[in-house]
Backbone as JSON Lines, residues from 0, in Angstrom:
{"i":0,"aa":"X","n":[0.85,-1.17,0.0],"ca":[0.0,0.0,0.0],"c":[0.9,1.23,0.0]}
{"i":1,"aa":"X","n":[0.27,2.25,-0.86],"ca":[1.36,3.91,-0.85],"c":[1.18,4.47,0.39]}
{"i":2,"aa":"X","n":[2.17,4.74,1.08],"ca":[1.5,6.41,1.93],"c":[1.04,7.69,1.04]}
{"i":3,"aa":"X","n":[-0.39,8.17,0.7],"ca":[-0.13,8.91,0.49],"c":[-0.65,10.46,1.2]}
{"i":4,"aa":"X","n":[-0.77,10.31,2.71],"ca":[-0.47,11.58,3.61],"c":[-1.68,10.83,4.46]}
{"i":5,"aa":"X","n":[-2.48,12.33,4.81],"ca":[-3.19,11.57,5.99],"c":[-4.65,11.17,5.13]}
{"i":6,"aa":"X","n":[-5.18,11.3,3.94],"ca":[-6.06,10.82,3.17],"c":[-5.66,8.98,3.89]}
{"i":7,"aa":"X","n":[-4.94,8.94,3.55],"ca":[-4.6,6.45,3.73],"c":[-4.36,6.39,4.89]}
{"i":8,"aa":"X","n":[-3.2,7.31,5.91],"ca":[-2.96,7.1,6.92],"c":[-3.52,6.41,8.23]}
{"i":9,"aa":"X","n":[-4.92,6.38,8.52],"ca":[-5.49,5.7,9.3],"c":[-6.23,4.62,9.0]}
{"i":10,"aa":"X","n":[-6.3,3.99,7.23],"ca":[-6.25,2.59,6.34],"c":[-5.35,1.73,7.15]}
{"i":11,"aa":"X","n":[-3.68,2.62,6.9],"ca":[-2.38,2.0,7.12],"c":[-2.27,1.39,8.85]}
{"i":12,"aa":"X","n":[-3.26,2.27,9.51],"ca":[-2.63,2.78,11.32],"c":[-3.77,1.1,11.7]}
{"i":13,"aa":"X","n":[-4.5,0.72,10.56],"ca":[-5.69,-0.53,11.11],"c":[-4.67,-1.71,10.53]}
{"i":14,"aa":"X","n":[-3.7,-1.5,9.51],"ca":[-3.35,-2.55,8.66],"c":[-2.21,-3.2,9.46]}
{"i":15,"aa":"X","n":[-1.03,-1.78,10.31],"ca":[0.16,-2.15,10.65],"c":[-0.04,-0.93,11.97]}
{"i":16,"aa":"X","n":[1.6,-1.46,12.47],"ca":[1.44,-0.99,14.27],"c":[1.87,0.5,13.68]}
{"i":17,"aa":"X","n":[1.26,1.74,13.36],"ca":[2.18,2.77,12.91],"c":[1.29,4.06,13.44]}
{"i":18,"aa":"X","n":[2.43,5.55,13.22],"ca":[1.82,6.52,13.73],"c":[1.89,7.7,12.83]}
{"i":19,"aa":"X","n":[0.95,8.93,12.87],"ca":[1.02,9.54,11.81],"c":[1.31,10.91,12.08]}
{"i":20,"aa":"X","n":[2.7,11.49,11.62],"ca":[3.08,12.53,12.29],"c":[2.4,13.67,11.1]}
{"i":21,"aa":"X","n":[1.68,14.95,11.64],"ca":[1.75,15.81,10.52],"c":[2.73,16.66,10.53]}
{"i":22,"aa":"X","n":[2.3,17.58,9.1],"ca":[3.39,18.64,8.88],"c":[3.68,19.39,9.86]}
{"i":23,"aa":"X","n":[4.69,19.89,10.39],"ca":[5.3,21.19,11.17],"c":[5.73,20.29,12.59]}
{"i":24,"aa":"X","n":[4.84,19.41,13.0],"ca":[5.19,18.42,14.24],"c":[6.5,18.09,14.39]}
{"i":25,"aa":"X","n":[6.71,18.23,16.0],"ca":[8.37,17.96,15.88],"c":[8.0,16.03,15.7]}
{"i":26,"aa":"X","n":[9.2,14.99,15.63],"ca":[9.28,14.06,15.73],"c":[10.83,13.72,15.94]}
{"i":27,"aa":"X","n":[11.6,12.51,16.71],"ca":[12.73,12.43,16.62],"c":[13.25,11.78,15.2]}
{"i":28,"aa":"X","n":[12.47,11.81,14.64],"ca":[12.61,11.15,13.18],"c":[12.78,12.19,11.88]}
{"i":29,"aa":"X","n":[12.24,13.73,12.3],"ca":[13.08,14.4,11.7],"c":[14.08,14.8,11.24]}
{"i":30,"aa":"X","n":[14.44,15.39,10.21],"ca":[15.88,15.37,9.28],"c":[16.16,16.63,9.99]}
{"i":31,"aa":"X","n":[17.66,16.49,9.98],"ca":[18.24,17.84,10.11],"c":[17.63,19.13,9.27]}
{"i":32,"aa":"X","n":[17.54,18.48,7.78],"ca":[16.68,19.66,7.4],"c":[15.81,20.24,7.19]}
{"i":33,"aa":"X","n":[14.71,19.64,8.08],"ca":[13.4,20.04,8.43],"c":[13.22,21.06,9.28]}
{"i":34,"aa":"X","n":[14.45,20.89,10.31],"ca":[14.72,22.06,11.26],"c":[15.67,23.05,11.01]}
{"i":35,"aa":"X","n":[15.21,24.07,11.76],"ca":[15.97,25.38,12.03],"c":[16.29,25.91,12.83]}
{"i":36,"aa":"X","n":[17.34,25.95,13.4],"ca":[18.0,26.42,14.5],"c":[17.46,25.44,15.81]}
{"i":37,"aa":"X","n":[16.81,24.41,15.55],"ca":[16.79,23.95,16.77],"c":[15.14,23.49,17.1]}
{"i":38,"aa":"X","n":[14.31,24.56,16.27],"ca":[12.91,24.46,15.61],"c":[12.49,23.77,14.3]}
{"i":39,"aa":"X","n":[11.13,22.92,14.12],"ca":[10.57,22.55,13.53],"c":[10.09,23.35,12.17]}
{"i":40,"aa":"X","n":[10.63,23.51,10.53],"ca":[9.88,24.2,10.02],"c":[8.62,23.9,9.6]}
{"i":41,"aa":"X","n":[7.6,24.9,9.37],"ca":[6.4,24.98,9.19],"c":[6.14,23.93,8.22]}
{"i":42,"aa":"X","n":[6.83,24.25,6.81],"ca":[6.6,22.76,5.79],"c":[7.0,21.84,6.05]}
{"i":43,"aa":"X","n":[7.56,21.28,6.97],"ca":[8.57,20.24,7.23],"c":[7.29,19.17,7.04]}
{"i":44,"aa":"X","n":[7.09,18.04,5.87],"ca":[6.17,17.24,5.77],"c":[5.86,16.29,6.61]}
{"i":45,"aa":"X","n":[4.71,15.77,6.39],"ca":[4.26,14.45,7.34],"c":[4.65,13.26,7.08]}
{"i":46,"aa":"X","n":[5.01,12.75,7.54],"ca":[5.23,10.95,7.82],"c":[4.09,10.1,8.3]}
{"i":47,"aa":"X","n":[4.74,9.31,7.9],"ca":[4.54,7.61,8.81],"c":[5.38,7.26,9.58]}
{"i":48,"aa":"X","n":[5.26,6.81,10.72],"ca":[6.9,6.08,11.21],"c":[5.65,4.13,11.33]}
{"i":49,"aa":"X","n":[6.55,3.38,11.19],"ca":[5.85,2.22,11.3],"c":[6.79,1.77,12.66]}
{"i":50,"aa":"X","n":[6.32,1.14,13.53],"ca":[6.76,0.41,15.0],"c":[7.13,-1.04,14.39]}
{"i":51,"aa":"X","n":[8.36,-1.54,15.41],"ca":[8.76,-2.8,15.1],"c":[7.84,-3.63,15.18]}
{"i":52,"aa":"X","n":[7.33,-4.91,15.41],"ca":[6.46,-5.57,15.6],"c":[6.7,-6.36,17.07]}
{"i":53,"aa":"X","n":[7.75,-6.49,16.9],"ca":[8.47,-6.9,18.36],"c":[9.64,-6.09,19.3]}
{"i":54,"aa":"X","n":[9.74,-5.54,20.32],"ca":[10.97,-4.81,20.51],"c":[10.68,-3.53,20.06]}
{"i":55,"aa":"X","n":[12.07,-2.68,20.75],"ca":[12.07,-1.11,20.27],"c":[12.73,-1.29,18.49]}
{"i":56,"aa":"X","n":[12.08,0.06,17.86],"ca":[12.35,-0.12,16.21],"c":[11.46,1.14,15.85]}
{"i":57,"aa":"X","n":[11.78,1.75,15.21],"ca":[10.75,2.73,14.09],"c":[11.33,2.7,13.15]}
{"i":58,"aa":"X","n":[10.73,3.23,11.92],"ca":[11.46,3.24,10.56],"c":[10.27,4.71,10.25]}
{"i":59,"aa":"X","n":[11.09,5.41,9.63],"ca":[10.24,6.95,8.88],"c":[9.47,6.41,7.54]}
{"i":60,"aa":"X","n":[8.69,6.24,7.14],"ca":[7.54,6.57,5.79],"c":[7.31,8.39,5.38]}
{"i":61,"aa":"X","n":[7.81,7.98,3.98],"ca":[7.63,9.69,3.32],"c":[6.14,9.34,3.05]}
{"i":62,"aa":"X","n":[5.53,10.38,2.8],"ca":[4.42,10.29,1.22],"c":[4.88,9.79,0.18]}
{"i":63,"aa":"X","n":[4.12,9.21,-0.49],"ca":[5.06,8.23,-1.43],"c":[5.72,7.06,-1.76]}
{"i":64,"aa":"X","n":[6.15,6.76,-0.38],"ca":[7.06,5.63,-0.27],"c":[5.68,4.28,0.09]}
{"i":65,"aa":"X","n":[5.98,3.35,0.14],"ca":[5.42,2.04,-0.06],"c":[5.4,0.9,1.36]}
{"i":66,"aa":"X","n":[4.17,-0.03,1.66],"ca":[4.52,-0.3,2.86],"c":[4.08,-1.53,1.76]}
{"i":67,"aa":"X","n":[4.57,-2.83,2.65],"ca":[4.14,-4.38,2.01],"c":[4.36,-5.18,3.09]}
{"i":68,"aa":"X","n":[3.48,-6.13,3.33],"ca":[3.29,-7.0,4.11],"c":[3.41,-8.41,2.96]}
{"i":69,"aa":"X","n":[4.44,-9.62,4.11],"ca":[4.33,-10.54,2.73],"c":[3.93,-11.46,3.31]}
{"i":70,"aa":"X","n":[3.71,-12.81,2.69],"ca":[2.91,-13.75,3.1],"c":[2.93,-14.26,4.6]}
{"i":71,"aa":"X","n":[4.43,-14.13,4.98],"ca":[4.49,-14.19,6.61],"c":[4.25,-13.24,7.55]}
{"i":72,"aa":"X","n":[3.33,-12.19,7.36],"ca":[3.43,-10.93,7.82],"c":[4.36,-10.06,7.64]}
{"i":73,"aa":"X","n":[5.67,-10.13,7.42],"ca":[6.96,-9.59,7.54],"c":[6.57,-8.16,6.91]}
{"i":74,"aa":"X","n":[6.37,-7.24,7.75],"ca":[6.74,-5.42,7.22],"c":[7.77,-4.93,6.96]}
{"i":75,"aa":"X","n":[7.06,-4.27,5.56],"ca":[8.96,-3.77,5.24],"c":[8.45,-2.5,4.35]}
{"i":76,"aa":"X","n":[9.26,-1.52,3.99],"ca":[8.62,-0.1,3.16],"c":[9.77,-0.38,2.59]}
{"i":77,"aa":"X","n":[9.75,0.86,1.05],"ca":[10.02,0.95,0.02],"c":[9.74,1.94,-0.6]}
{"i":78,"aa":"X","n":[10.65,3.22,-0.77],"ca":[10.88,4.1,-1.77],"c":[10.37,3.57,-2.79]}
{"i":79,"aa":"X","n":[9.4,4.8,-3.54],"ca":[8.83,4.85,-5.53],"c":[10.36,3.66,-5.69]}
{"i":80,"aa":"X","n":[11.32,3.89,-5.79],"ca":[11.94,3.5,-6.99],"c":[12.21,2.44,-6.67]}
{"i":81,"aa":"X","n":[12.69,1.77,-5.13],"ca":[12.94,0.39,-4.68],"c":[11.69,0.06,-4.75]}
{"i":82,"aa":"X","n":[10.33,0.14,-4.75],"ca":[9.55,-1.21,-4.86],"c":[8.96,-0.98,-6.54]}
{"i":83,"aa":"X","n":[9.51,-0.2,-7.43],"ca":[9.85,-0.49,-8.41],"c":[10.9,-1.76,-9.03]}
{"i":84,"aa":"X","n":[11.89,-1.5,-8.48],"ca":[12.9,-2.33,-8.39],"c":[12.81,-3.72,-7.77]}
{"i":85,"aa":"X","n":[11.49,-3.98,-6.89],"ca":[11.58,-5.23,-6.4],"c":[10.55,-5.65,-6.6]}
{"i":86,"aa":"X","n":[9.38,-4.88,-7.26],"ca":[8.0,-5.58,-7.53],"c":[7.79,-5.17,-8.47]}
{"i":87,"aa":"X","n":[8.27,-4.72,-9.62],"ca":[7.83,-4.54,-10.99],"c":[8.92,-4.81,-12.04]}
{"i":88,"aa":"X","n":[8.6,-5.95,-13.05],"ca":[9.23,-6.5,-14.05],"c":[9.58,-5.57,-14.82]}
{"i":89,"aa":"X","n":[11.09,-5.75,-15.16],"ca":[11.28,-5.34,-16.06],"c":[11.59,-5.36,-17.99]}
{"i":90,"aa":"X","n":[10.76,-4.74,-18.74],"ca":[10.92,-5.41,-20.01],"c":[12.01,-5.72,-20.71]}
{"i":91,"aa":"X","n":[12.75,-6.64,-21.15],"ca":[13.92,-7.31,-21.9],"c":[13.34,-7.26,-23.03]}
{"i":92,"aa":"X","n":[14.19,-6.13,-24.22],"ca":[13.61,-5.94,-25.42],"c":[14.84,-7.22,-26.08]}
């Protein structure tokens, strides 16, 4: 499934253990360059962070990026271009 903001976000929050940060919110999962001087900027976008399933763990989700559950449950996300790269064939002319 895509993240794509908080439109899916609470789809995703029933599907997997995860939380949904919005824009401007601090989080420790923020990038250095979201902040300024020490503050949160205003655009600084929203996430996903998804929780380990067992144990301490977070992982950040952009908008965009990809969550997949596989036949053993196993959660795992994926950047546009890696689950390009791992779930879509590519044509051999």
């Amino acid at each position: 499934m895509q993240f794509k903001g908080w439109q899916n976000a609470t789809e995703i929050q029933r599907w997997v253990r995860s939380a949904f940060v919005p824009r401007g919110y601090d989080h420790h999962l923020r990038t250095d360059r979201e902040r300024d001087g020490g503050y949160i900027e205003e655009h600084a976008p929203n996430f996903l962070v998804l929780f380990a399933a067992e144990g301490p763990g977070e992982v950040r989700v952009d908008q965009g990026d990809w969550i997949v559950r596989d036949a053993s449950g196993q959660v795992s996300s994926y950047s546009s271009e890696g689950f390009e790269a791992a779930f879509i064939p590519r044509r051999v002319s």
